[in-house]
C-alpha positions as CSV (number, residue, x, y, z in Angstrom):
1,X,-21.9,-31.0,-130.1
2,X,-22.6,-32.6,-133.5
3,X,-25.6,-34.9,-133.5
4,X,-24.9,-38.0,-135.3
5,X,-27.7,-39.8,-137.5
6,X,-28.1,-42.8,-138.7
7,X,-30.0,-43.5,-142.4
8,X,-30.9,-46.3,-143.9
9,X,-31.0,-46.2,-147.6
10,X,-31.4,-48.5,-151.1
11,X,-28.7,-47.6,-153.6
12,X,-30.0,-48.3,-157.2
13,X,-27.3,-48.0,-159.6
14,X,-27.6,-47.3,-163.1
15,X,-25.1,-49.6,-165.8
16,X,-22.7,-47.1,-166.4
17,X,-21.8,-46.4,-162.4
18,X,-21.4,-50.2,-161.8
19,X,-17.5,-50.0,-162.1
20,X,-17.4,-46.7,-159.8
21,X,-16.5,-46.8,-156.4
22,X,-19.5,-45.0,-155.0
23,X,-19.5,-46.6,-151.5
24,X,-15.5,-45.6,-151.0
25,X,-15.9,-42.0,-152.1
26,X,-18.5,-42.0,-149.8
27,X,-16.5,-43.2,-146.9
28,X,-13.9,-41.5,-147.8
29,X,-14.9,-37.8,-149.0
30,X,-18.2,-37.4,-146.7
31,X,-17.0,-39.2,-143.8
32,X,-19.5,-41.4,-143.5
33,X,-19.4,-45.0,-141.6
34,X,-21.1,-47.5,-143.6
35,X,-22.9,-51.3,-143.3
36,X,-23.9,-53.3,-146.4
37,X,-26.9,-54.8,-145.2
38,X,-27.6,-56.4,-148.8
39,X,-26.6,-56.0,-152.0
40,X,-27.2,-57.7,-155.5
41,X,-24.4,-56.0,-158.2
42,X,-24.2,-57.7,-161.4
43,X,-22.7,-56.5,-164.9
44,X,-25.1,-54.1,-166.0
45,X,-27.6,-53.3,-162.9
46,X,-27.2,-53.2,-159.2
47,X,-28.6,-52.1,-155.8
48,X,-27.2,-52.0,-152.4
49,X,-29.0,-51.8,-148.8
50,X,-26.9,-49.9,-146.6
51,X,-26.9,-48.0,-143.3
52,X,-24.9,-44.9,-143.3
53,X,-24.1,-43.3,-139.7
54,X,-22.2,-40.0,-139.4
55,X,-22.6,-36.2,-139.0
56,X,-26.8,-35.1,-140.0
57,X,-24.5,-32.3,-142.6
58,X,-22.4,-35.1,-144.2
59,X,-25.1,-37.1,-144.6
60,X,-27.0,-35.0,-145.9
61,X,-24.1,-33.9,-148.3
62,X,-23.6,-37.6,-149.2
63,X,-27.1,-38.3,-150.8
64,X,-27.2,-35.2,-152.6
65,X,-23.8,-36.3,-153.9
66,X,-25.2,-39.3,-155.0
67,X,-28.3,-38.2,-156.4
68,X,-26.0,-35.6,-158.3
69,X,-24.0,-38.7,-159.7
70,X,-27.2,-40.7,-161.1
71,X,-27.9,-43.2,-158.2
72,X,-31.4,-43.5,-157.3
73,X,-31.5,-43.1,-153.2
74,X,-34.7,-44.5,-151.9
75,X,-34.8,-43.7,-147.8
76,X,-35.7,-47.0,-146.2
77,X,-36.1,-45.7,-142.6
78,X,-34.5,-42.7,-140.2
79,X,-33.7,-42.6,-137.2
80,X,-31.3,-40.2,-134.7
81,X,-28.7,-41.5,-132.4
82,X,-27.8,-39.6,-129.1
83,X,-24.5,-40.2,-128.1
């Protein structure tokens, strides 16, 4: 049985990832539900508060991912879900 996790985390983007769609690849290619909790995007900076909920392995996956692509991931608490 997979345990599925749930992570809160601050998304800092840097100008030139603005225009990229970093939350849909993320949905998309790791799996991985997501809830905008807050968000403040404008031309040249922007952050996003999210909770992401999925697999411990995807997540995991998902913020390297994103570290990999330049975003600054900044945990904002953990905690694990048992189904």
């Amino acid at each position: 049985m997979l345990t599925m996790a749930r992570l809160r985390v601050r998304l800092t983007f840097p100008p030139a990832l603005i225009q990229e769609p970093i939350v849909y690849r993320l949905v998309k290619d790791f799996d991985i539900v997501i809830n905008i909790r807050r968000a403040d995007v404008k031309a040249d900076h922007g952050w996003i508060a999210l909770e992401l909920e999925g697999d411990e392995r995807a997540l995991e996956r998902g913020v390297k991912w994103l570290k990999d692509k330049g975003v600054q991931v900044d945990p904002i608490e953990r905690d694990v879900i048992v189904p």
